[in-house]
C-alpha positions in Angstrom: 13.3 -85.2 31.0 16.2 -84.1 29.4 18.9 -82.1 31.2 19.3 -78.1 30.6 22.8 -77.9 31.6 23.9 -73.2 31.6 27.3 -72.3 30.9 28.3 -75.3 29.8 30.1 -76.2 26.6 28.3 -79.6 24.4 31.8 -81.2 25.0 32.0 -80.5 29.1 28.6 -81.7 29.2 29.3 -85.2 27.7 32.4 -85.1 29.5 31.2 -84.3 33.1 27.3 -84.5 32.5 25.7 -82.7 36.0 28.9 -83.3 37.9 29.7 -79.5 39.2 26.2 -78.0 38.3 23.0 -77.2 40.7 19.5 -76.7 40.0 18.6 -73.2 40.0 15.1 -73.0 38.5 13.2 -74.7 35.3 12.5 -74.2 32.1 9.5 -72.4 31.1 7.5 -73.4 28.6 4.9 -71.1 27.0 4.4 -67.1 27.3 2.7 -64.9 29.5 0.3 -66.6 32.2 -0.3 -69.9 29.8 3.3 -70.6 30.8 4.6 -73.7 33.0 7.5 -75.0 34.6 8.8 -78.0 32.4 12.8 -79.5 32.2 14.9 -78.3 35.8 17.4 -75.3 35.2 21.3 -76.4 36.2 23.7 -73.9 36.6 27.4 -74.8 35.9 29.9 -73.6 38.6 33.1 -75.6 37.9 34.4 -73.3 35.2 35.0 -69.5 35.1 32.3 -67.6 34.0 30.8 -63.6 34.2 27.7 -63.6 34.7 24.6 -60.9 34.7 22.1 -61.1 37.0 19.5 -58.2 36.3 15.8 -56.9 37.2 14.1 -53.8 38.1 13.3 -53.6 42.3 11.4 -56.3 43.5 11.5 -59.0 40.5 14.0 -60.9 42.4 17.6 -60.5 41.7 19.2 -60.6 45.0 17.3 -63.3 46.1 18.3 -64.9 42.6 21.8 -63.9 43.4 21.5 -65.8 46.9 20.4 -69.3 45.2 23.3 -68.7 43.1 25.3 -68.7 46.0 23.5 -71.9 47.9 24.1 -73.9 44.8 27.9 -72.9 44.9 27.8 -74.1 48.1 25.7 -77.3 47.6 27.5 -79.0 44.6 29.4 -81.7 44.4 32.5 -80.2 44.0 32.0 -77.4 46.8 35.3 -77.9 48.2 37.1 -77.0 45.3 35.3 -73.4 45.3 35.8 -70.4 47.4 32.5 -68.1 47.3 32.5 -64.7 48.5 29.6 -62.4 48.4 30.0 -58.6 48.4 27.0 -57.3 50.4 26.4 -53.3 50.1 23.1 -53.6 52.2 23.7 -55.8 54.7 20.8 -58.6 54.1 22.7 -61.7 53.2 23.6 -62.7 57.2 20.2 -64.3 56.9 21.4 -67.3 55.0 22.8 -68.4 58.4 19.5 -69.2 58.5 16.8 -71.8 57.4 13.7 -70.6 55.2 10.9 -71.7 57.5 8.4 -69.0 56.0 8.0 -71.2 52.3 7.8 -74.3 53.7 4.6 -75.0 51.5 6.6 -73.6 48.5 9.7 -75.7 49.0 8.1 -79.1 49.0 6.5 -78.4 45.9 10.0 -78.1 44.5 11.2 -81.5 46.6 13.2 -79.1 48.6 13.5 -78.2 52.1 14.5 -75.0 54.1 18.0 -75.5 55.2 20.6 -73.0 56.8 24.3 -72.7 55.7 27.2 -72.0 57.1 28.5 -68.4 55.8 31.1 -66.7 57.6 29.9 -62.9 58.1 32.9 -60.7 57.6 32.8 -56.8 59.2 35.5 -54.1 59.4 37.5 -54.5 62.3 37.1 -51.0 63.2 33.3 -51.1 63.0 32.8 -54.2 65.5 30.8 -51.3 68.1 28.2 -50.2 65.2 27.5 -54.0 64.7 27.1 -54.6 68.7 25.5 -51.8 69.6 22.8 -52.3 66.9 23.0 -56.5 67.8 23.6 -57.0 64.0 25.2 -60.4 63.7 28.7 -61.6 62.4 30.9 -64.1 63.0 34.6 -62.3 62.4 36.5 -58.8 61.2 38.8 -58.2 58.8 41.6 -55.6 57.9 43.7 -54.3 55.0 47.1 -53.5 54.6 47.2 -49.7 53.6 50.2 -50.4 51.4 48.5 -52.3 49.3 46.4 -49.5 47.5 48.2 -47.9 44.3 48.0 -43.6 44.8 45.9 -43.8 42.0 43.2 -45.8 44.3 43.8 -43.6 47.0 43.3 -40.3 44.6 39.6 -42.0 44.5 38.6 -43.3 47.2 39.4 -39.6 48.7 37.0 -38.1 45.4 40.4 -36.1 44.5 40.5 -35.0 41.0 43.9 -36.3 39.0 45.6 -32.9 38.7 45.7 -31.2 41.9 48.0 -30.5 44.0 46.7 -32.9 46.8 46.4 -35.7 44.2 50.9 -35.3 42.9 51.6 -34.9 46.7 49.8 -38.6 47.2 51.3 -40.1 44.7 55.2 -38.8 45.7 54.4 -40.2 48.8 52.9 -43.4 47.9 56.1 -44.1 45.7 58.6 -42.5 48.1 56.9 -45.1 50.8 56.9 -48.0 48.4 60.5 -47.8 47.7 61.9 -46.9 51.3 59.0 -49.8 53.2 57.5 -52.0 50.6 54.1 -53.3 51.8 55.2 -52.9 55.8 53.9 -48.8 55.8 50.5 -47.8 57.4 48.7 -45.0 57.7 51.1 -43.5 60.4 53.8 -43.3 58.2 52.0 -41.9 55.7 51.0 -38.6 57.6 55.0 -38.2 59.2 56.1 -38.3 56.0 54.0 -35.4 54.8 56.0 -33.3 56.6 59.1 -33.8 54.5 57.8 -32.6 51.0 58.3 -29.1 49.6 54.2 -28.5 49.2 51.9 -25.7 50.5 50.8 -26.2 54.1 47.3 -26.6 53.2 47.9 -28.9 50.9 49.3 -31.0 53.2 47.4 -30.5 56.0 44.2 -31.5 53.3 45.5 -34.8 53.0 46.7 -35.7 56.7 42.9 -34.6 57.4 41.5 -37.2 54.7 44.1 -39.9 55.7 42.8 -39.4 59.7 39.0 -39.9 58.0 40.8 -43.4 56.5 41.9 -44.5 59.8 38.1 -43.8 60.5 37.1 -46.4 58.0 38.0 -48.5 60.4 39.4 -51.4 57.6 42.7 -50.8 57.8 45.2 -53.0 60.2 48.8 -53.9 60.6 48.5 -57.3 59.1 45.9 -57.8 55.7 43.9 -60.4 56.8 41.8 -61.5 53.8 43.0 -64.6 53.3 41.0 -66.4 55.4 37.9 -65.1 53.6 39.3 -67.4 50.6 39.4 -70.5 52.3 38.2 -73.7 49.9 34.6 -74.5 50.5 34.3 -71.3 52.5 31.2 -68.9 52.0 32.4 -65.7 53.0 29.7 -62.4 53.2 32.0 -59.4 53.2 29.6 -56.9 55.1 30.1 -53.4 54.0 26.7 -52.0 54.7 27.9 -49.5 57.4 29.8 -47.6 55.1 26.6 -46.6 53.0 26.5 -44.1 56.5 29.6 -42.1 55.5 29.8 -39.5 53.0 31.9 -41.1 50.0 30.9 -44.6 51.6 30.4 -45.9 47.8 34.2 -45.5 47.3 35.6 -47.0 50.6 33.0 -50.3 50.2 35.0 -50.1 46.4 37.9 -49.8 47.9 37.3 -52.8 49.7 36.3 -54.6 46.2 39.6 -53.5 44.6 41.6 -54.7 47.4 40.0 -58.4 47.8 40.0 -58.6 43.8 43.7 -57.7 43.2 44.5 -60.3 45.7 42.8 -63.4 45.0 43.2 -62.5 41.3 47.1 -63.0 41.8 46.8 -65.8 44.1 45.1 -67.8 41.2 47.6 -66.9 38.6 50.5 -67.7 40.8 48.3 -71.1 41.7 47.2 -71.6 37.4 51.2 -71.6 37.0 51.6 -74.4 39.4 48.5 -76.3 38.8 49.6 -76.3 34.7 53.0 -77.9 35.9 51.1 -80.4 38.4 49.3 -81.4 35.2 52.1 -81.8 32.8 53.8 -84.1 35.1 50.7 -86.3 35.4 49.8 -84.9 39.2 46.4 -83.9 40.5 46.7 -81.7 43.4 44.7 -78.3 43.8 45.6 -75.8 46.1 44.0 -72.7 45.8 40.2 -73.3 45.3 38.3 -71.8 42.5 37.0 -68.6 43.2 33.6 -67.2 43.0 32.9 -63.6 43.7 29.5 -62.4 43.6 28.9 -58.0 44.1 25.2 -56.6 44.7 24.7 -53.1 43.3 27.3 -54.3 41.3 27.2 -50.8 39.0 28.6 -48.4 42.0 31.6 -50.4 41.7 32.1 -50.6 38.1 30.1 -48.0 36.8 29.6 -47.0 33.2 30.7 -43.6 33.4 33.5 -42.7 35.9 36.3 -44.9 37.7 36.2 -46.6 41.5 38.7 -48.1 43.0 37.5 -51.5 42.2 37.3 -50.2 38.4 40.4 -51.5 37.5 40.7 -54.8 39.4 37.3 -55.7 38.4 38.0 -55.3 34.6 41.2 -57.9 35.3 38.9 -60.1 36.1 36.4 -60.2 33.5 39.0 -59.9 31.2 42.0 -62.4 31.5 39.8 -64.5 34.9 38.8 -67.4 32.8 42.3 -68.5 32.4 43.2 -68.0 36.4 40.0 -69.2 37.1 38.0 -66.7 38.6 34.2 -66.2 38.3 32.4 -63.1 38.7 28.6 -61.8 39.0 27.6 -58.4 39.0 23.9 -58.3 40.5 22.2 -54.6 39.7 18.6 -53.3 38.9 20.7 -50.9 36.5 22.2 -52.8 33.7 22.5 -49.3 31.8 25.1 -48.3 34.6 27.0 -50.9 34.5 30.4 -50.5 32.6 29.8 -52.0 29.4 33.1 -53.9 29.0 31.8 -55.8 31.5 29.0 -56.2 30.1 29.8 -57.6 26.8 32.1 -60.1 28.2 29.1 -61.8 30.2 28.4 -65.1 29.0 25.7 -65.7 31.2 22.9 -62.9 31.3 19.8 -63.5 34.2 17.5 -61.1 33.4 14.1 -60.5 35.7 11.8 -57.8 34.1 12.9 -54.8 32.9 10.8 -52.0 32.2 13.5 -48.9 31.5 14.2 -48.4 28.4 18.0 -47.7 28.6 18.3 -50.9 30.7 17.2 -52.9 27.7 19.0 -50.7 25.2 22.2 -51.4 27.2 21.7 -55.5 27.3 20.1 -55.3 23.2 23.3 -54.1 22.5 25.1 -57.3 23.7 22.5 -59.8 22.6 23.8 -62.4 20.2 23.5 -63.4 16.5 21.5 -66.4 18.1 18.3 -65.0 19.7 15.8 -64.7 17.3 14.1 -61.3 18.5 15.1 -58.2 20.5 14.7 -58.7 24.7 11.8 -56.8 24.9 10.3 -60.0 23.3 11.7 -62.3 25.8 10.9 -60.1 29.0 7.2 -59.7 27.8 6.9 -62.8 27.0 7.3 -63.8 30.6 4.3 -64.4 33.2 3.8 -62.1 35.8 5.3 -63.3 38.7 7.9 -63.2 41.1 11.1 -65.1 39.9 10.7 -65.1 36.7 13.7 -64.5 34.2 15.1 -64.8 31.0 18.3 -66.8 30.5 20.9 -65.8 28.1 23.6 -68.7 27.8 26.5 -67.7 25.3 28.1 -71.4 25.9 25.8 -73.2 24.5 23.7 -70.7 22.4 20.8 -70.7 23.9 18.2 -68.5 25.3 15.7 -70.0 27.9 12.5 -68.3 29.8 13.0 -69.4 33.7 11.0 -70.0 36.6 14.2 -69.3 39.7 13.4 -71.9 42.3 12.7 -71.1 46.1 15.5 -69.7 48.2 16.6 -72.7 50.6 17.6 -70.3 53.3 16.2 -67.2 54.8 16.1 -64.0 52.5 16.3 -60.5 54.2 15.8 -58.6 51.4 11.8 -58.7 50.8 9.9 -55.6 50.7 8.8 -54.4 54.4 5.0 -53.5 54.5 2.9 -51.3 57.2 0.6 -54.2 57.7 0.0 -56.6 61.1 
């Protein structure tokens, strides 16, 4: 059979053939129920890319999102790729472990269950919610305060841009910047209220919402997200327990903004020196490629409004294909979803959709290639779990998809009230 080779250019794949790629489902052939599975699906990973991953609840998008992730981790070139996952709900700790429950389902695929070895990041503040509750992970992580601009601040507290509370922040974050650089932390931040010419409540409003930061329990004396970049590292940045606090949307974006900024200038310093390696006829690679992969992917970079991670995640879908970063925004939403982002996806996964603005809003991206609208396409499909359409701007193409079974356990099914 010949090989469907997804995000990859006619040259790259004459050059490097399936080197980099892994199977991710296979080619449908037919419409509605007559369909069948015909040529296997692979799924570039070697070169930057933003991709879409779509569906109404319960068509399959996180669990698509998850074999996305195993084949990241799978390939042949695995140790040249960082792969974080950003997991809002707190169901991806289960690809620690092997899926036993579609044994049947796997062999029919040549495939068996098999765990893998993801690192489960938590705040380090939030270690007792974890414990008490017996939820697992494997390590914590912090931020440096300092870090965060006053404008990310202004939002993660929900403060509009022209109050009072919102200037005072921003004196204070430059004052800070240029008397302490990046070594301030909250402390300092609250003492040096005390020095500005403001009204008392204004200033006792934002020492109140700095002592709920403290409360967020990410912020340290030391940043240490580094190690959740580490080369053939899966990382599963665990932010569920802030979906508990009021606001929690804006600290997990927070998070987002604060892991993107970083790792985006950490390739670009590494692009620099990896573009000199290669003009003096070196091969050496450094700082892995880096895969970032966001469920509910449309609270973070919404349509209307900003986050915190607003910013930082535009960066990235707009200058990452030279650093070499690859994003995936994962949301049964598409409609929500800020639609620079979404036109600059050139890889679309789309499970059924049955909202009509949620079509509208990936019709209006669809290119001069497809012969008919994606109402077409998503009819078209049978249904059944795990199907999709394709959308593949690299080579053109448009392809109806059966998504192979997860190798490793998914926690995100549907519970049910039966035995």
């Amino acid at each position: 059979m010949p090989n469907i080779v997804v995000g990859r250019s006619e040259d790259d794949k004459e050059e490097h053939g399936l080197e980099g790629t892994g199977v991710i489902g296979k080619h449908l052939v037919g419409e509605d129920e007559e369909a069948h599975t015909a040529n296997p699906l692979h799924f570039d990973v070697a070169k930057p890319h933003v991709v879409g991953v779509f569906g109404k609840r319960g068509t399959g998008k996180s669990y698509s999102m998850g074999t996305l992730v195993e084949e990241c981790q799978q390939s042949d070139i695995s140790e040249n790729i960082s792969t974080i996952m950003i997991d809002p709900m707190g169901i991806f700790w289960s690809m620690k472990r092997p899926n036993e429950r579609d044994v049947s389902m796997l062999d029919k695929w040549d495939m068996k269950p098999e765990a893998f070895d993801a690192h489960v990041y938590i705040p380090k503040g939030k270690t007792r919610d974890f414990d008490e509750k017996e939820m697992p992970y494997d390590d914590t992580f912090t931020l440096n305060p300092a870090q965060l601009t006053s404008e990310e601040w202004r939002m993660a507290f929900g403060l509009d841009s022209n109050t009072e509370t919102s200037i005072l922040l921003e004196r204070m974050c430059e004052d800070l910047k240029d008397e302490f650089g990046d070594e301030y932390r909250i402390k300092h931040m609250k003492k040096a209220l005390e020095k500005y010419e403001f009204p008392e409540k204004t200033k006792r409003g934002l020492e109140n919402r700095l002592r709920n930061a403290e409360d967020w329990g990410v912020f340290g004396e030391e940043s240490s997200i580094d190690k959740l970049t580490e080369a053939g590292e899966l990382s599963i940045v665990d932010v569920s327990v802030f979906g508990q606090l009021s606001g929690g949307t804006r600290v997990q974006a927070l998070v987002v903004a604060i892991l993107a900024k970083r790792i985006l200038r950490r390739r670009m310093a590494a692009r620099r020196l990896e573009e000199l390696d290669e003009m003096q006829g070196l091969d050496r690679a450094d700082e892995p490629i880096q895969w970032m992969l966001i469920d509910e992917a449309h609270e973070y970079l919404p349509a209307e409004g900003e986050t915190p991670a607003t910013n930082p995640l535009l960066r990235w879908v707009k200058i990452g294909r030279e650093p070499g970063v690859s994003l995936v925004l994962c949301t049964q939403q598409p409609a929500k979803l800020h639609p620079n982002a979404l036109s600059q996806m050139d890889l679309l996964l789309a499970h059924r959709l049955t909202a009509q603005q949620d079509i509208d809003a990936l019709q209006e991206i669809m290119q001069t290639y497809m012969r008919y609208d994606l109402r077409h396409y998503i009819d078209a499909l049978p249904d059944r779990p795990g199907t999709a359409m394709i959308m593949d701007d690299n080579s053109e193409r448009a392809y109806p998809a059966q998504m192979r079974p997860r190798k490793s356990w998914h926690a995100g099914g549907t519970p049910d009230a039966f035995d």
